[in-house]
C-alpha positions in Angstrom: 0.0 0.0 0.0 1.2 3.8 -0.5 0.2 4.8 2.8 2.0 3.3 5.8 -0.1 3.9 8.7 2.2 5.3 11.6 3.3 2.5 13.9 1.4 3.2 16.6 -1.9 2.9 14.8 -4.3 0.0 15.3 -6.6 -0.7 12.2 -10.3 0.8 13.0 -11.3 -3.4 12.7 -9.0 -4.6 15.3 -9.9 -5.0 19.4 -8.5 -2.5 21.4 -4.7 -2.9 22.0 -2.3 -0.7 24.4 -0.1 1.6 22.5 3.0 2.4 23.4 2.0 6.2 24.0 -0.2 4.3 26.8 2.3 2.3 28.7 4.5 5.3 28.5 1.8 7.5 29.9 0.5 5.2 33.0 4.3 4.0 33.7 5.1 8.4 33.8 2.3 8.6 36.3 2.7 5.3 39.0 6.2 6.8 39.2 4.2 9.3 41.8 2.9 5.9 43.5 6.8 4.4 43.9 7.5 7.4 45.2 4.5 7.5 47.9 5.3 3.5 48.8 8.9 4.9 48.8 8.5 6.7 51.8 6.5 4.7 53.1 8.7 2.1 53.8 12.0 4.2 53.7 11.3 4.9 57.8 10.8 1.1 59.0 14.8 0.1 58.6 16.6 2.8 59.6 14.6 4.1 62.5 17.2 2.7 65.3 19.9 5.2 63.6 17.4 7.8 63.1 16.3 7.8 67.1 20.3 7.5 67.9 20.8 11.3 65.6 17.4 12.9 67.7 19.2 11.6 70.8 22.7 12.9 69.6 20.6 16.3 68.6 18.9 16.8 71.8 22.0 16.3 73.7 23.8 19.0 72.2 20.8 21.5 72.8 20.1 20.7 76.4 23.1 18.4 77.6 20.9 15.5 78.6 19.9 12.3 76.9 16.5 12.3 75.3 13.5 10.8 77.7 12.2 7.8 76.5 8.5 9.2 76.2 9.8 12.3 74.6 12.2 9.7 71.9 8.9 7.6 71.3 6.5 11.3 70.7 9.5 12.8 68.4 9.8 9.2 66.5 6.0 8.8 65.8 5.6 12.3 64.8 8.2 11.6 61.9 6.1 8.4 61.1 2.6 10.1 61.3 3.2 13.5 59.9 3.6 12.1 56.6 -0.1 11.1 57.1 -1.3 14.8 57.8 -0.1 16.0 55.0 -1.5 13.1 52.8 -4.9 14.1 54.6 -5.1 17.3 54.7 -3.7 17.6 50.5 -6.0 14.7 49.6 -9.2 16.9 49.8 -7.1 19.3 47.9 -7.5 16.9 45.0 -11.0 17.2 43.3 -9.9 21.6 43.4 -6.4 20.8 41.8 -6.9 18.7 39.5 -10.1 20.3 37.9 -8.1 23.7 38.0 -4.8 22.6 36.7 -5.3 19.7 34.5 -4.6 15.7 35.8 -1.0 15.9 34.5 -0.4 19.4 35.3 -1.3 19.0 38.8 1.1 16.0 38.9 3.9 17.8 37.7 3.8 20.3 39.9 3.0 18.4 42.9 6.7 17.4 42.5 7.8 20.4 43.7 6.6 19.0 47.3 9.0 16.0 46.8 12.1 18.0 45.9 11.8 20.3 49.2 10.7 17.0 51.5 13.2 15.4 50.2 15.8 18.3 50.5 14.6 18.8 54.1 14.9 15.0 55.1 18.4 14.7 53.4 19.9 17.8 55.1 18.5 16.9 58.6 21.8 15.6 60.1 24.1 17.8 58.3 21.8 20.5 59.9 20.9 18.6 63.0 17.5 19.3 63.2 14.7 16.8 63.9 12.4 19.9 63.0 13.9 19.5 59.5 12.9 15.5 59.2 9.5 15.9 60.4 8.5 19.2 58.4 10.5 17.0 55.2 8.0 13.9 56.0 5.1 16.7 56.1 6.1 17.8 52.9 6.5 14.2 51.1 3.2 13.4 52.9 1.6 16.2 51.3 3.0 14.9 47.7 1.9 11.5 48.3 -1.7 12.6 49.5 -1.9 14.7 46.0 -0.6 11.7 44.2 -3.4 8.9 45.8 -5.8 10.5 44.2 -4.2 12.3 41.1 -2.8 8.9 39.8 -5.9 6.7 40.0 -8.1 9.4 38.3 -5.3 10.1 35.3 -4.6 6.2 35.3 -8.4 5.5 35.0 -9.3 8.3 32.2 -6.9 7.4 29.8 -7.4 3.6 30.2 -9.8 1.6 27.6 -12.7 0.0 29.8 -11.8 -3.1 29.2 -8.2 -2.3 31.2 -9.2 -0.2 33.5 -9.3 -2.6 36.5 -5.9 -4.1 36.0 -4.4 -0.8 34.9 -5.9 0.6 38.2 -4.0 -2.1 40.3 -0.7 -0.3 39.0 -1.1 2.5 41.3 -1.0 -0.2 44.1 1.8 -2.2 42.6 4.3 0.8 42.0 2.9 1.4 45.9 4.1 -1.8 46.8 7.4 -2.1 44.5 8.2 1.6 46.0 7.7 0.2 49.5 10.3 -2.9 49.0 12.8 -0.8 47.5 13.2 1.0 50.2 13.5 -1.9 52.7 16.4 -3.2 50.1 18.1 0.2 50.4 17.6 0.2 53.7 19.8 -2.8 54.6 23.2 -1.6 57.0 25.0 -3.0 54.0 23.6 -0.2 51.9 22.2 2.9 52.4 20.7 2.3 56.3 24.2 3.0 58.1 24.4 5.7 59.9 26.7 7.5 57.8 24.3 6.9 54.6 20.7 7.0 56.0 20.4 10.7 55.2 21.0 9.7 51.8 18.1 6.9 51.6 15.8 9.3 52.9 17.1 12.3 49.9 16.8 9.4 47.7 13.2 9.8 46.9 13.5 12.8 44.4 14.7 10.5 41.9 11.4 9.4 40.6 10.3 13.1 40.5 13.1 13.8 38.5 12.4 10.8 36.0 8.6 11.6 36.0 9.5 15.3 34.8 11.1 13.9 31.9 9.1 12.3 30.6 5.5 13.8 31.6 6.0 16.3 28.1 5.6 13.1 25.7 2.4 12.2 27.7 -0.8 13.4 27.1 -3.7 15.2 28.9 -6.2 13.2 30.3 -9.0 13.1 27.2 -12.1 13.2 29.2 -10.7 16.5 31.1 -9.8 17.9 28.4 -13.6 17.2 26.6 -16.3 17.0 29.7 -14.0 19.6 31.8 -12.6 21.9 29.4 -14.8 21.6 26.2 -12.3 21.1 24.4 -13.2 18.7 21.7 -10.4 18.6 19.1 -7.8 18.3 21.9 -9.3 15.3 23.6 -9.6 14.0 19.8 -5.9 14.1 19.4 -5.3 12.6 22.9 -7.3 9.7 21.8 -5.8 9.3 18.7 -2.4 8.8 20.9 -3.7 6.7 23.3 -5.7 4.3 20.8 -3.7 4.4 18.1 -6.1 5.2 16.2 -7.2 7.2 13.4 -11.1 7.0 14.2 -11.7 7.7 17.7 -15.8 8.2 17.2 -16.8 5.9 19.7 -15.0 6.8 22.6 -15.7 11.1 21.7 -19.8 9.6 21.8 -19.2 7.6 24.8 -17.6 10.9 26.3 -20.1 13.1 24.7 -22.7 11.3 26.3 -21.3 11.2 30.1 -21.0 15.0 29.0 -24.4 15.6 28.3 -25.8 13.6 31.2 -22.9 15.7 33.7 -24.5 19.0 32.0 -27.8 17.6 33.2 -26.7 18.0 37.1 -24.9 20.7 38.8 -21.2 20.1 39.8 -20.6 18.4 43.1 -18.9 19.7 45.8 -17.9 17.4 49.0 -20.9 19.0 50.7 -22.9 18.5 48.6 -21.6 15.0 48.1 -22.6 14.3 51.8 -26.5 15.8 51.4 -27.4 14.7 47.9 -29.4 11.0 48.5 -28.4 9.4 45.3 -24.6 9.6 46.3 -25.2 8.4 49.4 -24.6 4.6 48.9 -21.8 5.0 46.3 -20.0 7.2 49.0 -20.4 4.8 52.1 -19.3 1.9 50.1 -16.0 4.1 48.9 -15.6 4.8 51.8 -16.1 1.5 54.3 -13.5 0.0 51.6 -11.0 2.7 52.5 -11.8 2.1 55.9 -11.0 -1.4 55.7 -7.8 -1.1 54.1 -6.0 0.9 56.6 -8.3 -0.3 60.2 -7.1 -4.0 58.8 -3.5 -3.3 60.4 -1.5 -3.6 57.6 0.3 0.0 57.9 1.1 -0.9 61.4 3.6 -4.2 59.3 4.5 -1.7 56.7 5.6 0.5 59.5 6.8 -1.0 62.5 7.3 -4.4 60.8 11.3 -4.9 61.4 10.8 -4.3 65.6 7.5 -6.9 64.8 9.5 -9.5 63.3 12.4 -8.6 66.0 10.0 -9.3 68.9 9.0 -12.4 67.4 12.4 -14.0 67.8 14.1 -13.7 64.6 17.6 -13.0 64.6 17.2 -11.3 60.9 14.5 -9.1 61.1 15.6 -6.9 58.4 15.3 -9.9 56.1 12.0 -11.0 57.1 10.8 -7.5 56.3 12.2 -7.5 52.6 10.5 -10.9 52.3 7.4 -9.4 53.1 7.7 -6.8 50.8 8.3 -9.3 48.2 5.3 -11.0 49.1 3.7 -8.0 49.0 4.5 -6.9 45.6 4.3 -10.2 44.3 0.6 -10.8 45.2 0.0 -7.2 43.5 0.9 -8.9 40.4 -1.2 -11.8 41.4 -4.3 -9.1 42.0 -3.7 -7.9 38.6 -4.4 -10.8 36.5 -8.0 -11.8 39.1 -9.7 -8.2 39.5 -11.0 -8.5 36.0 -12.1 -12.2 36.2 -13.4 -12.8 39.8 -15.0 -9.2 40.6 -14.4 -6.5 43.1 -16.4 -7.4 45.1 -15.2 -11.5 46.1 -11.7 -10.4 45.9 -12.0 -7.8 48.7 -14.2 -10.3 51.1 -11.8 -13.1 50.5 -8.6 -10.9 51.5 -10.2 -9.4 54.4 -11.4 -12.9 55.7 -7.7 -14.3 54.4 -6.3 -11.3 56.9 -8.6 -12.4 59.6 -7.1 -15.8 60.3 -3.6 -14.8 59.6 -4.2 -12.1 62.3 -5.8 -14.8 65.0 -2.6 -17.3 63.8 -0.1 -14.4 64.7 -1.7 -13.4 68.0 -1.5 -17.4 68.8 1.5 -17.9 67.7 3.0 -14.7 70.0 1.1 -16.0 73.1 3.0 -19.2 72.9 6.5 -18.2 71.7 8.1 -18.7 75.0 7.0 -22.2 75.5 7.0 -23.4 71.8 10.3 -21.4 70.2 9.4 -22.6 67.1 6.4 -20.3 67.2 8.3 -17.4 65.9 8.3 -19.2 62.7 4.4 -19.6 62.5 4.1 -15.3 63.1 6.3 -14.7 60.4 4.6 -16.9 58.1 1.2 -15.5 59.1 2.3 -11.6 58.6 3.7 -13.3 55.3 -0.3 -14.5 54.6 -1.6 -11.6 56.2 0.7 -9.0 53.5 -0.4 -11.2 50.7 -4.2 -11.6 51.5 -4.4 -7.6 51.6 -2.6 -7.5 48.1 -5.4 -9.6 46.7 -8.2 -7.5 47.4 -8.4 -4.5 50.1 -4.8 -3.4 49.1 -5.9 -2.2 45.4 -9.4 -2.3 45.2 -10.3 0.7 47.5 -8.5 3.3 45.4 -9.5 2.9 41.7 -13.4 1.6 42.4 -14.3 5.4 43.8 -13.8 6.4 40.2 -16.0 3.3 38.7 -18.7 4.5 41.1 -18.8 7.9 40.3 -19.4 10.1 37.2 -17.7 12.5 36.4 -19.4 15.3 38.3 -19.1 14.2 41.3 -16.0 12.0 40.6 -13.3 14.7 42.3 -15.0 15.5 45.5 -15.5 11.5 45.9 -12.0 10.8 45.3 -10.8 13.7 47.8 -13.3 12.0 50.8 -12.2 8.9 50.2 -8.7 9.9 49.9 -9.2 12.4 53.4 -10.6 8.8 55.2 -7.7 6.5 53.9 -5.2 9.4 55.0 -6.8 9.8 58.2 -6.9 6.0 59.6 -3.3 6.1 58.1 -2.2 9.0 60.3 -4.3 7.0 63.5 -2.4 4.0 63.5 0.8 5.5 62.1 0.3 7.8 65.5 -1.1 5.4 68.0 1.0 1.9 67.3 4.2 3.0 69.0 2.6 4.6 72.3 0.9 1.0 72.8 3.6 -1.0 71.4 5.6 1.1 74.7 2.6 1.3 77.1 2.3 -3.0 77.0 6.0 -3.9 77.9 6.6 -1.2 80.4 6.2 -3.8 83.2 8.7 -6.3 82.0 10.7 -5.1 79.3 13.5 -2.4 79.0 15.2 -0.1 76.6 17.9 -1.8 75.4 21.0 0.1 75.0 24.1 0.1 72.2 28.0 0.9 72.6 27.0 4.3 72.2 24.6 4.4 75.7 21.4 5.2 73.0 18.2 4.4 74.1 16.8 1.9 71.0 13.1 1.3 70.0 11.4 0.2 72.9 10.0 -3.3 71.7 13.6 -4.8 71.2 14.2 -7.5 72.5 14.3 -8.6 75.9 16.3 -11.6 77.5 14.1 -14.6 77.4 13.5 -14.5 81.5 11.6 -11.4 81.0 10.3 -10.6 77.5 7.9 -13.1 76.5 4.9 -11.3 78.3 6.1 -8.2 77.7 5.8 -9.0 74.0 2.5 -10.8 74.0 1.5 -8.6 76.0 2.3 -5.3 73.6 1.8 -7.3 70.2 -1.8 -9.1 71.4 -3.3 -5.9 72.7 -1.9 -3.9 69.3 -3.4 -6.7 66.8 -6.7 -7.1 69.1 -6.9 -3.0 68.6 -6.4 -3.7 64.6 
C-alpha cells in the first residue's frame, strides 16, 4: 500500500490494544505511586539510627539524653506526619486537579517532593529533627496529592476493558516503592548511619524521572472534553492513546457522560454528603478505605522490622524485605484476578484471608516462650496476612471510587475517600508505637548500644523477661487492629 499507517496505529477493525503512548503514559504517572510506597517504607529500617541522631541532637541543645516518652512522641511524629499531609492535601484533589489539569497538577506536585526530600536529606548535616518531620510533612503532602491524582489520570486514559488491572498499577508501583526501600535500607547499603540521610534524599529521583518524561504524555482526554470543552484536543489525545485514526466511539461515549454531567450541577464534598443518590456509592468508597488501613497492615509496613524482631528472629531486616516481596508479588497476582473474579469476592476473601492470619499471629506470639518454634508460625502468618491484603483491600479501594462515580461528582468523591484513607493512616501511624511502649513497660526495657542510645522500645528482651512483655504489647496492638 502507498500509505503506511504510523506505527502506533491499530486498524479501525481490530480490538482495542495498548499503545506504546499508553504504557509510556501510566508508567510516567505510577512513578508518583513508587514514590508514595517509597517513603512509606523508607522509615521502617533505619529508625534505630534515626532515634540515635534525635538523641545525639537533643543532647547538644540541652546536655541530657532524650527521655524515653519524649524519643517515642519525636519518632512517631516523623512516622505520622507524613499522614497529615496526605490528609489534609488529599481533599485538595478534586480543586487541583479540575483547576490545573490531571497531568499538570502532577507535575507540579513534584515540587513538594524535591523540598521533603531536601529537608529530610539535610537533617543531620543541619541537625534538626524539626527539619525530618517538616521533610515527612512535605513528602506526605505529595503523596496525599498523588493517591488521588494517579488513579483518576490512570483510570481516564485507560480503555474500559483495562481499567481494572491498569488501576492495580497504582498499588503495585505502591508496593514495589515500599520494598525498594527496605532493600536500600539494609546496614550493608544505604541504612548505616553514615548513609541514611541519603536513603531518605533518595526519593526525588522518581520526581526527577517523572518530569522527563510527563512532556511526551498526554492530557487526560475526558478533562480535556467534559471539563474543558475542548473537543479537538481530547480527539488528538485519543488518537495517541488508541492508536487510532477514528476515535468516534469513545468522543460519543464521552459526549454522552457529558451531556448527562450538564444535566446535574457540579458536586462539591458538601454537597456529596447531602445529595441521596450519592449516598450509597460514598459509604461503600468509603467503608472499603476504611477497611484497608483499620485492617493493620500500615502498622507491618511501619513497625514491621521491631514486629519480626520481637517475634524472635535473629534477621528481622530480612523478614521484612520478604514481606515486601510477598507483597509486591501478590500485586501482580491481583492484577491478572480483578478483571475475572469481581471487586467485590476479591476484597471479602482478602479481608477474611487477613482475619485468620491475624488470630494465627496473635497465637502464635502467646506461645512463643513455651514453643520457640512459634516465631516461625508469626512470620509466616504476617507473610499470609501481607499477601491476602494485596489480593483485594490493598488495590481495590482506590480505583473503584472512580467506577462509582461520574464524572461530576467524581473529584469531590476521590478527595473524601482519599481524606478517610489518609486519616486511619495518620491514626495507626500515630497510636501503634505509644501502645507497642505502654504494654512492655512492666517487664521489658530499653535496650542500649555501645554508644549508651536508648533503641526502640520493643527490642528484645532476654528470654527471662520478655515473652509477656511481647505478647502482652503485640496481642493488645493486633486485638486494637
Amino acid at each position: 500500500s502507498p500509505y503506511s499507517p504510523p506505527r502506533d496505529e491499530v486498524p479501525p477493525d481490530a480490538g482495542p490494544g495498548i499503545t506504546s503512548t499508553l504504557v509510556l503514559s501510566v508508567f510516567t504517572a505510577v512513578l508518583g505511586s513508587l514514590q508514595c510506597g517509597y517513603n512509606i517504607g523508607v522509615i521502617n529500617a533505619p529508625q534505630k539510627i534515626i532515634e540515635q541522631n534525635y538523641n545525639a541532637t537533643w543532647l547538644a541543645r540541652h546536655n541530657a539524653s532524650i527521655e524515653l516518652s519524649t524519643l517515642t512522641t519525636l519518632w512517631s511524629l516523623s512516622v505520622a506526619i507524613f499522614s497529615i499531609g496526605g490528609m489534609i492535601s488529599s481533599f485538595l484533589v478534586g480543586v487541583i486537579s479540575e483547576w490545573l489539569g490531571r497531568k499538570r497538577a502532577m507535575i507540579i506536585n513534584n515540587a513538594l517532593a524535591f523540598l521533603g526530600g531536601a529537608l529530610m536529606g539535610l537533617a543531620k548535616l543541619g541537625c534538626s529533627y524539626e527539619m525530618m518531620i517538616l521533610g515527612r510533612f512535605l513528602i506526605g503532602a505529595y503523596s496525599g496529592l498523588v493517591s488521588g491524582l494517579v488513579p483518576m489520570y490512570v483510570g481516564e486514559i485507560s480503555p474500559t476493558h483495562l481499567r481494572g488491572a491498569l488501576g492495580t498499577l497504582h498499588q503495585l508501583a505502591l508496593v514495589i516503592g515500599i520494598l525498594i526501600a527496605q532493600v536500600f535500607g539494609l546496614d550493608s547499603l544505604l541504612g548505616s548511619p553514615e548513609l541514611w540521610p541519603l536513603l531518605l534524599g533518595l526519593t526525588v529521583a522518581p520526581s526527577a524521572l517523572q518530569l522527563v518524561l510527563f512532556p511526551f504524555c498526554p492530557e487526560s482526554p475526558r478533562y480535556l472534553y467534559i471539563i474543558r470543552n475542548k473537543e479537538s484536543k481530547a480527539k488528538e489525545s485519543l488518537k495517541r492513546l488508541t492508536g487510532r485514526s477514528d476515535v468516534s466511539e469513545a468522543l460519543t461515549e464521552m459526549k454522552e457522560e457529558k451531556r448527562r454531567m450538564d444535566m446535574e450541577r457540579k458536586v462539591s464534598i458538601t454537597q456529596l454528603f447531602r445529595c441521596r443518590i450519592y449516598r450509597q456509592p460514598l459509604l461503600i468508597a468509603v467503608v472499603l478505605q476504611l477497611s484497608q488501613q483499620l485492617s493493620g497492615i500500615n502498622a507491618i509496613f511501619y513497625y514491621s522490622t521491631s514486629i519480626f524482631e520481637s517475634a524472635g528472629l535473629e534477621q528481622p531486616v530480612f523478614a521484612t524485605i520478604g514481606a515486601g516481596a510477598i507483597n509486591a508479588a501478590f500485586t501482580v497476582v491481583s492484577l491478572f484476578l480483578v478483571e475475572r473474579a469481581g471487586r467485590r469476592t476479591l476484597h471479602l476473601v482478602g479481608l477474611a484471608g487477613m482475619m485468620v492470619c491475624a488470630v494465627v499471629m496473635t497465637v502464635a506470639l502467646v506461645y512463643l516462650d513455651r514453643v520457640p518454634a512459634m516465631s516461625y508460625i508469626s512470620m509466616v502468618a504476617i507473610f499470609g496476612f501481607v499477601a491476602f491484603f494485596e489480593i483485594g483491600p490493598g488495590p481495590i479501594p482506590w480505583f473503584i471510587v472512580a467506577e462509582l462515580f461520574s464524572q461530576g461528582p467524581r473529584p469531590a468523591a476521590m478527595a473524601v475517600a482519599g481524606g478517610c484513607n489518609w486519616t486511619c493512616n495518620f491514626i495507626i501511624g500515630m497510636a501503634f508505637q505509644s501502645m507497642a511502649v505502654s504494654a512492655p513497660r512492666t517487664g521489658g526495657h530499653m535496650q542500649s548500644n555501645s554508644r549508651g542510645v536508648g533503641m526502640h522500645p520493643c527490642a528484645p528482651t532476654p528470654p527471662h523477661n520478655a515473652v509477656h512483655a511481647h505478647v502482652q504489647c503485640y496481642t493488645t496492638v493486633f486485638r486494637h487492629a
